[in-house]
C-alpha positions in Angstrom: 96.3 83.4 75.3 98.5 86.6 75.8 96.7 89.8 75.3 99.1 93.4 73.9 98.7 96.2 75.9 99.6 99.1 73.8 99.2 103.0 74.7 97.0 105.1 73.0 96.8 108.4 75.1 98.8 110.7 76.5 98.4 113.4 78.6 101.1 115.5 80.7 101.2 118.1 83.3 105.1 118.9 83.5 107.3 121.5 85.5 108.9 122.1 81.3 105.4 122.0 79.8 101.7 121.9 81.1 100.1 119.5 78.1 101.5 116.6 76.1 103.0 119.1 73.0 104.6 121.4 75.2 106.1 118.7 77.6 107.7 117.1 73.9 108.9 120.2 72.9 110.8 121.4 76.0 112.1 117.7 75.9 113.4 117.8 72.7 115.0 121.5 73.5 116.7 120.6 76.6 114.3 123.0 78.8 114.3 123.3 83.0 111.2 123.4 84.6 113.5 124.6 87.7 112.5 127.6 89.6 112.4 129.5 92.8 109.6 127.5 95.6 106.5 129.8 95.0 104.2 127.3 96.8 105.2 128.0 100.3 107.6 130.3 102.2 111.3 128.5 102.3 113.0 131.1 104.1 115.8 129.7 106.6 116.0 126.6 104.2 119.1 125.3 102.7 117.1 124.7 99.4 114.7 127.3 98.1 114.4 126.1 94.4 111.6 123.4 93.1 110.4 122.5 89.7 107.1 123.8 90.2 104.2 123.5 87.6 104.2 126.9 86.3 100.7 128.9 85.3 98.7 125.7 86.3 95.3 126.8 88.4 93.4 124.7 89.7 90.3 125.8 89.2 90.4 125.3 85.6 89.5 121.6 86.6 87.3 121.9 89.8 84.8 123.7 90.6 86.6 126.4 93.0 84.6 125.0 96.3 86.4 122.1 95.9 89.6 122.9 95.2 89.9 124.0 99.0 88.9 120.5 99.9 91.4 118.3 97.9 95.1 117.9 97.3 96.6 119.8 94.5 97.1 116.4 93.4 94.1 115.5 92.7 93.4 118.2 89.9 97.1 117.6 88.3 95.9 113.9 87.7 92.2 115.3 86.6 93.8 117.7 83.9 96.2 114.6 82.7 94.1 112.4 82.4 91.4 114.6 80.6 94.4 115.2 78.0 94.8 111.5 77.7 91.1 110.5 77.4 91.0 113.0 74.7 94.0 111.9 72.7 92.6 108.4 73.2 89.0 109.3 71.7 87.4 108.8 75.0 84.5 111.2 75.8 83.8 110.2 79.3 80.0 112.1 79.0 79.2 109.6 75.8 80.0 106.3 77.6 77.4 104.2 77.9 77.4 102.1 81.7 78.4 98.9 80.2 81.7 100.8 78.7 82.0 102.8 81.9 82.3 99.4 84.0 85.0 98.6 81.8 87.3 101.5 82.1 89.4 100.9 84.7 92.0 103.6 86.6 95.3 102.6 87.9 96.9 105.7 90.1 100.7 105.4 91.3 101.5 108.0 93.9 104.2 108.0 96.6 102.8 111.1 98.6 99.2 111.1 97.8 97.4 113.7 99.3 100.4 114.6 101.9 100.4 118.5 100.5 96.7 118.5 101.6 97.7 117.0 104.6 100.3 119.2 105.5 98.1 122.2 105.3 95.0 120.7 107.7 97.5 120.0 110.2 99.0 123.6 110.0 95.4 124.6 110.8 94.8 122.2 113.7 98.0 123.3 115.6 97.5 126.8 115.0 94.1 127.0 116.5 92.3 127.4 113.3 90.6 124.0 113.9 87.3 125.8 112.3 88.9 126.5 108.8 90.2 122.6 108.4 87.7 120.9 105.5 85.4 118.4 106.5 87.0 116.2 104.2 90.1 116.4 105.5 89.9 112.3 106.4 88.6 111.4 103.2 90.8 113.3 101.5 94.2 112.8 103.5 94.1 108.6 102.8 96.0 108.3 99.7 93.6 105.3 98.9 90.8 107.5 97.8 93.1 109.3 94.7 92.0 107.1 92.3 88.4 107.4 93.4 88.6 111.4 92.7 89.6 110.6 88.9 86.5 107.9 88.5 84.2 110.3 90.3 85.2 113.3 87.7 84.8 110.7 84.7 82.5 108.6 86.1 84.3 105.6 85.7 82.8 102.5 87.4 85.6 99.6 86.6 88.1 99.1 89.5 89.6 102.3 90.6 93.0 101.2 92.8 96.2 102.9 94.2 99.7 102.0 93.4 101.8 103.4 96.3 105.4 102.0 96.1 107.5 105.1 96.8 109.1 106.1 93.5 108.1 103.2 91.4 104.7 103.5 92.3 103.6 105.0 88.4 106.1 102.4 86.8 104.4 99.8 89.2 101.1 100.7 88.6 101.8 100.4 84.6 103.1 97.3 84.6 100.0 96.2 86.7 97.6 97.5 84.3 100.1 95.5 81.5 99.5 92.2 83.1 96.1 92.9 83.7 95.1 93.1 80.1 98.1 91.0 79.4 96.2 88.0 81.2 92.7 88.8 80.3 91.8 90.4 83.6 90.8 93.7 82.3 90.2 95.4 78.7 91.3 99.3 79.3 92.7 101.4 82.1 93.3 105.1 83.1 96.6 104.4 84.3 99.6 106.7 85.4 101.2 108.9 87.7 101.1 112.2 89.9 102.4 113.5 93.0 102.5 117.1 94.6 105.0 116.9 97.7 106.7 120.5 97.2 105.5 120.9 100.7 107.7 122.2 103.6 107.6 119.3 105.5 108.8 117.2 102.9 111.6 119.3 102.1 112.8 119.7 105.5 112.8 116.0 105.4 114.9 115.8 102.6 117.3 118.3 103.7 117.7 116.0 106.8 118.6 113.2 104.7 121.0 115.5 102.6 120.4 114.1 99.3 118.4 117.6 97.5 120.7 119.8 95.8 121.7 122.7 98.0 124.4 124.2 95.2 122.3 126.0 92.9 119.4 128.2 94.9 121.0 131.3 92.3 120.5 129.0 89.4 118.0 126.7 89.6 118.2 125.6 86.3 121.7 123.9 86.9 120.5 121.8 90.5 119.6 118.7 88.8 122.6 117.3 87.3 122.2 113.4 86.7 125.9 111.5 86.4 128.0 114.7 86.5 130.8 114.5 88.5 129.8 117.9 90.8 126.1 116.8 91.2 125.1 117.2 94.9 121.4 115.7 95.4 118.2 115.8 93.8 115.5 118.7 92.9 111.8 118.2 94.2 109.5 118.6 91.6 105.9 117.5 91.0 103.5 117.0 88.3 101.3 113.9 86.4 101.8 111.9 83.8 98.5 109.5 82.6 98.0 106.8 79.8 95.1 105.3 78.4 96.1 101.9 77.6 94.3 99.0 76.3 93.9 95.6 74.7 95.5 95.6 71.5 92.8 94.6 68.9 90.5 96.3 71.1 91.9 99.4 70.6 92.9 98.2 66.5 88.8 97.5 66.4 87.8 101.5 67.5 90.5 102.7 65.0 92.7 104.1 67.9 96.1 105.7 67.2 98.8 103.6 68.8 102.2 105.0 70.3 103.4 101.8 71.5 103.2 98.3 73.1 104.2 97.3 76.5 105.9 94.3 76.3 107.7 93.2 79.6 107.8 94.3 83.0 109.9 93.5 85.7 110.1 94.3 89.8 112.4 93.3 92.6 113.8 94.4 96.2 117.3 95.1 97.4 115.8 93.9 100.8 118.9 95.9 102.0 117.9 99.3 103.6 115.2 101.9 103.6 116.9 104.6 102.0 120.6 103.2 100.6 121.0 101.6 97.8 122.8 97.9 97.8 125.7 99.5 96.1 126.2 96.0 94.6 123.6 97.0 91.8 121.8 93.4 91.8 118.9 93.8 92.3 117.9 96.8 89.6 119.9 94.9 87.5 117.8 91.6 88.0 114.4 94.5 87.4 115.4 95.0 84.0 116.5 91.4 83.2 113.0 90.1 83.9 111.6 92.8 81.9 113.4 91.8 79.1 112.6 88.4 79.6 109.2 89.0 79.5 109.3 90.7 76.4 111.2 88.3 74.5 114.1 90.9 74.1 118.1 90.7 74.3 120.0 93.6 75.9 121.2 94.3 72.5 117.9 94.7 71.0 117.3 97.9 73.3 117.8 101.4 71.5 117.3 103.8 74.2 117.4 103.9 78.3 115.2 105.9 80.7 117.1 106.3 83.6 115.8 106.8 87.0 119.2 109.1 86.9 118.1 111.1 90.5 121.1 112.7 90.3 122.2 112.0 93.9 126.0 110.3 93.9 124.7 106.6 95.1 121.9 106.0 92.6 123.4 107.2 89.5 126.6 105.4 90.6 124.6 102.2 91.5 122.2 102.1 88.4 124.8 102.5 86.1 126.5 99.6 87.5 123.3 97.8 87.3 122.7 99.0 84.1 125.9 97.3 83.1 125.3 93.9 84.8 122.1 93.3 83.0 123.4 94.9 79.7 126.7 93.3 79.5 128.4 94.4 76.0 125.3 96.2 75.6 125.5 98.9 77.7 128.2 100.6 76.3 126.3 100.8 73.0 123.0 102.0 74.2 122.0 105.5 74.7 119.8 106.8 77.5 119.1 110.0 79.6 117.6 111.1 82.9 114.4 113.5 82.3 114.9 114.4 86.0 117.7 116.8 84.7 115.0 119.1 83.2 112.2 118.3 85.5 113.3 117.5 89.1 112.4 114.5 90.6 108.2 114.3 91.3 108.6 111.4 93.0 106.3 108.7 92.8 104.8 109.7 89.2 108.3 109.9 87.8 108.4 106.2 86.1 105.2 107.6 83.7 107.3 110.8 83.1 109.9 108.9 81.9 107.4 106.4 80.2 105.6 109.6 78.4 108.7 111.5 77.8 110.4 107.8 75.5 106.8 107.5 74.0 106.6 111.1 72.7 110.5 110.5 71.7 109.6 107.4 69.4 106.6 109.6 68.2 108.7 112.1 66.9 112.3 111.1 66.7 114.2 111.9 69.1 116.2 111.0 72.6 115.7 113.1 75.3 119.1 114.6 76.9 120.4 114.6 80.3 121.4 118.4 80.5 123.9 120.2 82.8 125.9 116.9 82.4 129.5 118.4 81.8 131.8 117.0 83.6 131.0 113.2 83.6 131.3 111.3 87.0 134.2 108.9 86.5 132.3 105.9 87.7 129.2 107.2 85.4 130.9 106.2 82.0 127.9 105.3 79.8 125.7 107.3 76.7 123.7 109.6 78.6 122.8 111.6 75.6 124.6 115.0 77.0 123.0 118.0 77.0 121.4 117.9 73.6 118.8 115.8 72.4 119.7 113.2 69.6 117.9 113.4 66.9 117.0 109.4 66.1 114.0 106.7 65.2 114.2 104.3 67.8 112.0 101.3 68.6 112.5 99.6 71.8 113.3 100.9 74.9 113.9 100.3 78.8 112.4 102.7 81.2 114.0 102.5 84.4 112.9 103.1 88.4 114.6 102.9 91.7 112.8 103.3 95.0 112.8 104.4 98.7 112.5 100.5 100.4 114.5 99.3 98.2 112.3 98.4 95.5 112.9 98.6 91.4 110.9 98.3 88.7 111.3 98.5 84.8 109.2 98.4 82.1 109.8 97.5 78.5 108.1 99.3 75.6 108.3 99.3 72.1 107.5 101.5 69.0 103.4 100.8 67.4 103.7 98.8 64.5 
């Protein structure tokens, strides 16, 4: 027997909006998270501009000792995931251990603790070995993430890392979906988060010249999916987590239901670490087998989360892709890139785009792709431009392209 794995909460710490509401509002009114970098001195860099969280402290979620000793990662995903435990009607304090061993919690990160990283290594080759945290093994393997969000909640079910570059949020939902999909597991924390506005990371970047170096006067206008003057991406950061459980389960406790995964579907270019096969087979072959899965036709897709990076090759490639597993399709179905108003954060941005088309369905509306105005020639789809569209939509296709070559899609559709 098949088991439905539907969502039933939300919770969202966004460069736009620190909570769910705020994150669908800034949504709905087109709003950059885009700033100046605040979290570490970019001066002599070609790009000094980030979408930061803005007026997030960390101390609101750990105990101050502790926030010395851990990633800013760590308490992004905390302060998600308490929204979403909320919005489910899971008080954490009030489970009893039988229900504790059933909650599981799925993490997908591409950096992991690198931020925390960054800074113990500044200390050991500055010769301020005695200020590094004894933690600083513990915390610097990106395995342990998860175990930092069942420790706060005290959650004793599995508690597992989903690490596959920037599909590693979309990959670790549609895990947890063919966990409960197959009878393997009942509920799951499940989501995304990653903190890599680090130096380090951006010098990388800028070494691979695919961030945005155009726009440090106006950050607002960096990120500029399938315009014909885009010129790389914008690091950002942030978390995105979902409860999500077995569908009369959560019907049984009287849950509120956003939506049902129904399909899910992951492949490899096996072409190159960082390039794209420009052929667009592979992505395209992703979203097919999510379809599959969930009994669905291209046709009967209303909307389209788009990785949309807003570097030339991937917005090139995945709308190619996007027509070779639409067909006729694709020129009839809308979609947008979040990435326009929140940067790109990496590893957790499959469950921004996943909370960002749930909240949508919630409330009626498609996200837009802003500072698209002049369209890229070879990027001639609906990318909902620069305003959001006001429409009830059901089904849709969340989209993710990844470092290694890897996709992943997931397919999700309105609670009924």
């Amino acid at each position: 027997m098949n088991h439905r794995a539907v969502v039933t909460g939300i919770g969202c710490v966004s460069p736009n909006g620190l909570g769910r509401e705020n994150f669908a509002a800034a949504l709905k009114a087109g709003c950059s998270g885009a700033g100046r970098v605040t979290l570490f001195d970019s001066e002599g860099l070609a790009v000094t501009i980030a979408a930061e969280l803005k007026g997030f402290d960390p101390a609101e979620h750990l105990p101050a000792r502790e926030v010395s000793r851990l990633s800013r990662a760590v308490p992004m995903a905390i302060a998600a995931s308490s929204e979403a435990l909320a919005d489910a009607g899971i008080e954490p304090a009030r489970l009893t251990l039988e229900e504790s061993r059933a909650l599981n919690v799925l993490l997908g990160t591409g950096g992991g603790a690198i931020e925390f990283a960054e800074r113990m290594y500044h200390l050991y080759y500055t010769g301020q070995q005695r200020k590094a945290s004894a933690h600083t093994i513990s915390t610097g393997t990106i395995g342990t993430m998860s175990s930092e969000l069942s420790m706060k909640f005290g959650l004793r079910g599995s508690s597992h890392v989903i690490t596959t570059g920037c599909a590693s949020s979309t990959d670790a939902l549609g895990y947890a979906f063919r966990a409960i999909k197959h009878g393997e597991g009942e509920i799951f924390l499940v989501g995304g988060v990653d903190a890599t506005i680090v130096r380090g990371i951006m010098e990388g970047f800028i070494l691979m010249r695919v961030v945005s170096t155009a726009h440090n006067d106006a950050p607002a206008a960096a990120s500029r999916p399938f315009s014909a003057d885009r010129d790389g991406f914008l690091l950002g950061e942030g978390a995105w987590m979902f409860v999500v459980e077995e569908h009369e389960r959560a019907r049984a406790r009287g849950a509120r239901i956003y939506g049902e995964i129904r399909g899910y579907g992951a492949t490899c270019d096996a072409h190159h670490r960082i390039r794209l096969d420009e052929s667009g087979e592979e992505p395209a072959r992703a979203m097919t087998l999510a379809l599959g899965e969930a009994g669905l036709a291209p046709g009967d897709v209303d909307y389209l989360a788009y990785h949309g990076t807003s570097t030339e090759l991937n917005d090139r490639v995945e709308t190619l892709a996007v027509r070779k597993a639409f067909g006729a399709a694709a020129s009839r179905v809308a979609g947008s890139s979040i990435k326009s108003m929140i940067g790109h954060p990496q590893g957790a941005c499959g469950a921004a785009g996943v909370a960002a088309t749930l909240l949508g369905m919630r409330d009626g509306f498609l996200p837009p792709t802003i500072n698209l105005e002049s369209p890229d020639p070879a990027c001639d789809l609906d990318y909902v431009p620069n305003v959001a569209r006001l429409r009830s939509f059901s089904t849709a296709l969340c989209n993710c392209i990844a470092f290694g070559s890897k996709n992943s899609a997931l397919v999700l559709h309105r609670a009924s």
